[in-house]
Backbone bond lengths (Angstrom), bond angles and torsions (degrees), N, CA, C in turn:
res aa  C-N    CA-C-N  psi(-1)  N-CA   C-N-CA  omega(-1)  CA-C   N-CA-C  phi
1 X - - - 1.453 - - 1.523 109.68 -
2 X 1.145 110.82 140.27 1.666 128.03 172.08 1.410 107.32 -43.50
3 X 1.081 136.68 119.91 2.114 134.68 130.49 1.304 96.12 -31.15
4 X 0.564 140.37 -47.30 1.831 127.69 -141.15 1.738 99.92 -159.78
5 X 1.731 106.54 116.85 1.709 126.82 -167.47 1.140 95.46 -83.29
6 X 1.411 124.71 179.45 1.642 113.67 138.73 1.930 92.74 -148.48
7 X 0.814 107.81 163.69 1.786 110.12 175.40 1.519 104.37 -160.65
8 X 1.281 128.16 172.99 1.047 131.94 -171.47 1.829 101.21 -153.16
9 X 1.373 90.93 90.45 1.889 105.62 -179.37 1.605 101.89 -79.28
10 X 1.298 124.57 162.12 1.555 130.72 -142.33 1.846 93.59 172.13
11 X 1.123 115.06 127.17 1.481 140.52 -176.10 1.753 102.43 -67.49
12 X 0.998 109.75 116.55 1.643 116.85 168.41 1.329 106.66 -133.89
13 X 1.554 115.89 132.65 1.432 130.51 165.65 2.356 88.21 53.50
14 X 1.033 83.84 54.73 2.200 84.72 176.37 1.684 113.49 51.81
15 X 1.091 110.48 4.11 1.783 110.75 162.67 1.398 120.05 -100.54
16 X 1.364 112.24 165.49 1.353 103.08 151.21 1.354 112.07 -132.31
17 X 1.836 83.51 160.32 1.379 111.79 -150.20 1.576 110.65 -130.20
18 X 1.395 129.72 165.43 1.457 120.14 160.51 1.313 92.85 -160.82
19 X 1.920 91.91 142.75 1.569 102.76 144.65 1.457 131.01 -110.12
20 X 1.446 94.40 166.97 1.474 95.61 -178.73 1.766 105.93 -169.18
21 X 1.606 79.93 100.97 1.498 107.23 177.05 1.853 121.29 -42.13
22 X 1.318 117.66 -40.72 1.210 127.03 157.61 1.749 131.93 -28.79
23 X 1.497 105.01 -59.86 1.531 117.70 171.50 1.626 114.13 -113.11
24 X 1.413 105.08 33.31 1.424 120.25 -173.34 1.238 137.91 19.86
25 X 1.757 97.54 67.47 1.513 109.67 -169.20 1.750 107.60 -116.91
26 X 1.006 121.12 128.70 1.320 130.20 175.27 1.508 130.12 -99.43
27 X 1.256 140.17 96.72 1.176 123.33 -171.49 1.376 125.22 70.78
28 X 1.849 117.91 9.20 0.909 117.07 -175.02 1.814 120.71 -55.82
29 X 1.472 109.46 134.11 1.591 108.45 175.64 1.522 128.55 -99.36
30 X 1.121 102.07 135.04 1.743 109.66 -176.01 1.846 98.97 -76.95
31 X 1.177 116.87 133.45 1.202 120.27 165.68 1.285 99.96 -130.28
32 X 1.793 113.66 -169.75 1.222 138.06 150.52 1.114 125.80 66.82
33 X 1.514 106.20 32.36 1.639 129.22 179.35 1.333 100.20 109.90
34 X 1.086 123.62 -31.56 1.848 133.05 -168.86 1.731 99.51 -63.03
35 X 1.276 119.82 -27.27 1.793 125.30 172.39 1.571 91.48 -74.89
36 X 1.119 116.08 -62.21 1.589 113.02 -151.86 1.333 109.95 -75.14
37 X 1.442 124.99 14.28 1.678 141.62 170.10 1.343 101.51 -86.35
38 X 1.676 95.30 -50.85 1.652 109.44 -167.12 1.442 105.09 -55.23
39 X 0.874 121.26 -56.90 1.702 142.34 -171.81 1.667 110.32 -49.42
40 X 1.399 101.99 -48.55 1.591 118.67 163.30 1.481 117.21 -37.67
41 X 1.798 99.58 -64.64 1.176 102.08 -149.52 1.284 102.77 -74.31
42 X 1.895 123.02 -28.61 1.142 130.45 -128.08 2.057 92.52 -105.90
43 X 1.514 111.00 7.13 1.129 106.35 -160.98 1.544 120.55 -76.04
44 X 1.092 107.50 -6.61 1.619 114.86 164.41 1.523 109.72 -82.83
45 X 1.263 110.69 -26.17 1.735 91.60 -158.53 1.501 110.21 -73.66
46 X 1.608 144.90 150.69 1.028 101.56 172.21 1.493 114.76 -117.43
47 X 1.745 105.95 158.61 1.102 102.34 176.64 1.593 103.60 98.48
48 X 1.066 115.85 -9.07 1.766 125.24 175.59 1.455 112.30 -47.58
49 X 1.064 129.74 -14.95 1.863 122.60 145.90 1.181 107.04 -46.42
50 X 1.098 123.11 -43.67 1.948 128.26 -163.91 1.254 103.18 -61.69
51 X 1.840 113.44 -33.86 1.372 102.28 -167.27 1.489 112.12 147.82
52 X 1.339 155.46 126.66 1.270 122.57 -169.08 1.631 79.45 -147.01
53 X 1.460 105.37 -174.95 1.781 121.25 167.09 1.100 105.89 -104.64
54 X 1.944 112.14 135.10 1.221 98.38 168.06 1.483 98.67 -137.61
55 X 1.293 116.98 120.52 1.387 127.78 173.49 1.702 119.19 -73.90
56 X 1.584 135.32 140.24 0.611 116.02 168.95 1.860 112.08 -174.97
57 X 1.261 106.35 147.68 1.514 123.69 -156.52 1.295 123.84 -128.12
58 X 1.608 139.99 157.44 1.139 126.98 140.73 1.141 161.18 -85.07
59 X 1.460 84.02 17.56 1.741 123.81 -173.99 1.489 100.23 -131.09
60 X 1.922 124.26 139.76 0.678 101.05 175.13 1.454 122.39 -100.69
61 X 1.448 112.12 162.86 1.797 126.64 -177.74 1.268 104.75 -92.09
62 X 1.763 94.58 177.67 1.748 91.81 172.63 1.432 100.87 -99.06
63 X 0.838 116.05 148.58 1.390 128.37 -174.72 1.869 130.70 102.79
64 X 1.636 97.18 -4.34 1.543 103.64 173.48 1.194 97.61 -46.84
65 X 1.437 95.65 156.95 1.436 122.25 166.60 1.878 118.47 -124.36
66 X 0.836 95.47 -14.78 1.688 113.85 -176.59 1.864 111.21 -145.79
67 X 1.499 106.96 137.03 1.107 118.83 169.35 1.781 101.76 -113.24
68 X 1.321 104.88 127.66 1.769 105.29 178.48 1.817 96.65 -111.92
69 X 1.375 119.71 126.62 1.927 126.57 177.72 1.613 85.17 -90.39
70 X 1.506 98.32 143.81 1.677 116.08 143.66 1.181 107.88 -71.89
71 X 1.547 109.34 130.34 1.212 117.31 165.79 1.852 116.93 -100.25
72 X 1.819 101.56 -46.49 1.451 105.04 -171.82 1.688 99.03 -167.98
73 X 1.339 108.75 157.15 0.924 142.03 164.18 1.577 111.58 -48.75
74 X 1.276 138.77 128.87 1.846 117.08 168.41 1.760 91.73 -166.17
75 X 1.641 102.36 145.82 1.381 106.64 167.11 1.480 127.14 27.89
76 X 1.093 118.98 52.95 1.720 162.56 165.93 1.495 83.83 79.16
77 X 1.502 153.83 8.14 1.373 109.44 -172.88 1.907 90.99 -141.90
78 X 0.800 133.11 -141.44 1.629 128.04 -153.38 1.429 108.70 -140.52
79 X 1.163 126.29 147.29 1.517 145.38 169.81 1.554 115.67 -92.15
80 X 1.304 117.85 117.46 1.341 124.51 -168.13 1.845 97.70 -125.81
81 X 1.694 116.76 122.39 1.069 131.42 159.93 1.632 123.47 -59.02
82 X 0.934 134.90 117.47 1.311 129.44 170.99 1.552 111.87 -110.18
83 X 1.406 123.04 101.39 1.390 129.09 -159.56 1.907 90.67 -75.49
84 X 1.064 125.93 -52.65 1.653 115.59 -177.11 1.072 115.50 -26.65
85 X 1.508 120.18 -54.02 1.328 127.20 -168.32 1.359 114.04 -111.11
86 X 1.924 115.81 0.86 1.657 98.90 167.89 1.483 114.05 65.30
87 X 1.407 98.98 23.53 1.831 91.40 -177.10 1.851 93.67 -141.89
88 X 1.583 114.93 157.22 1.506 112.95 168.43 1.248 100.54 -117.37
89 X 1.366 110.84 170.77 1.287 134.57 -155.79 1.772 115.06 -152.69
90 X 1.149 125.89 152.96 1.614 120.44 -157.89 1.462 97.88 -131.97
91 X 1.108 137.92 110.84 1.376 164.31 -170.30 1.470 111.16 -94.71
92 X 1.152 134.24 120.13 1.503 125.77 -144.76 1.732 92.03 -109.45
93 X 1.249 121.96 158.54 1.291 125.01 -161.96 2.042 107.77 -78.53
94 X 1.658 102.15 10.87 1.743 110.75 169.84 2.303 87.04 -78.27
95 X 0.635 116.22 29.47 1.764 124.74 -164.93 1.608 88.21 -97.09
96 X 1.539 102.51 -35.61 1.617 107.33 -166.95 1.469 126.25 -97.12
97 X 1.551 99.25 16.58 1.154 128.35 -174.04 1.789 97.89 -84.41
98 X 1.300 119.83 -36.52 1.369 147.60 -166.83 1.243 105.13 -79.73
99 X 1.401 107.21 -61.61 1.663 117.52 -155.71 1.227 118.53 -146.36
100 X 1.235 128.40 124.07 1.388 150.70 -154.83 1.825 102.15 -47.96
101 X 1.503 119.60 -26.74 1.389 131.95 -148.70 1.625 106.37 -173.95
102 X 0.843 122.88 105.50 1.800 135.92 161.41 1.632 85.67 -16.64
103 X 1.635 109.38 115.50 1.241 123.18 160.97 1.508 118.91 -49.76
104 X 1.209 133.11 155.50 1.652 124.31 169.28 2.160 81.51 -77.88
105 X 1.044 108.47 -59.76 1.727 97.26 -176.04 1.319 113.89 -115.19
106 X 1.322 99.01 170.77 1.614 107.85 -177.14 1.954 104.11 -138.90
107 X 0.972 106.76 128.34 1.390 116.31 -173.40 1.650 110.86 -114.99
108 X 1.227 124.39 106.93 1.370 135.10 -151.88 1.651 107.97 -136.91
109 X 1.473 118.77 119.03 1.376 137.62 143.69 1.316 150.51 -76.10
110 X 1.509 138.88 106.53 1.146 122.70 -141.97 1.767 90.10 -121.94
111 X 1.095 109.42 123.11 1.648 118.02 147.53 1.579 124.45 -146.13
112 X 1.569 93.82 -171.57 1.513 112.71 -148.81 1.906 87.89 -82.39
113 X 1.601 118.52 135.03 1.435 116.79 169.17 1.902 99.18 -69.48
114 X 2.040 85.82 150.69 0.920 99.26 -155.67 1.936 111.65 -76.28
């Protein structure tokens, strides 16, 4: 498994979503606060419906921009704190596509595709 992900989530039917042919995910959708992080973080970039980069690890890099805490276990996939924004978010168990075990953290970069 990768140190360091990268994906590129992109708005379908008003969600967001990403694929990634690698861990054979299609259209996968962020719900359950995990959109309304996205939306947070992504509010400078513009045009981030179109599609943006989002890097992200369980170790941190240089260049994070966000640290997400495990909080808990819920409805097969995990609850991640995001202290920036004071809000949680629900990470669906395609999480394990990444990583052997729900990170205690997640260290995540968001920019504009190039």
């Amino acid at each position: 498994m990768n140190s360091i992900n990268v994906i590129a989530p992109y708005k379908y039917l008003d969600m967001w979503v990403f694929d990634d042919s690698r861990v054979g995910l299609t259209q996968e959708p962020f719900v359950g606060g995990a959109d309304t992080l996205i939306d947070q973080a992504v509010a400078d970039i513009p045009n981030a419906e179109l599609g943006f980069v989002m890097v992200f690890s369980k170790v941190a890099f240089p260049g994070h921009q966000f640290r997400l805490e495990w909080r808990r276990a819920e409805n097969s996939g995990n609850i991640y704190y995001s202290a920036d924004f004071d809000a949680e978010g629900w990470l669906c168990p395609a999480l394990l596509r990444y990583f052997d075990n729900p990170p205690p953290e997640l260290f995540v970069q968001v920019k504009p595709k190039p």
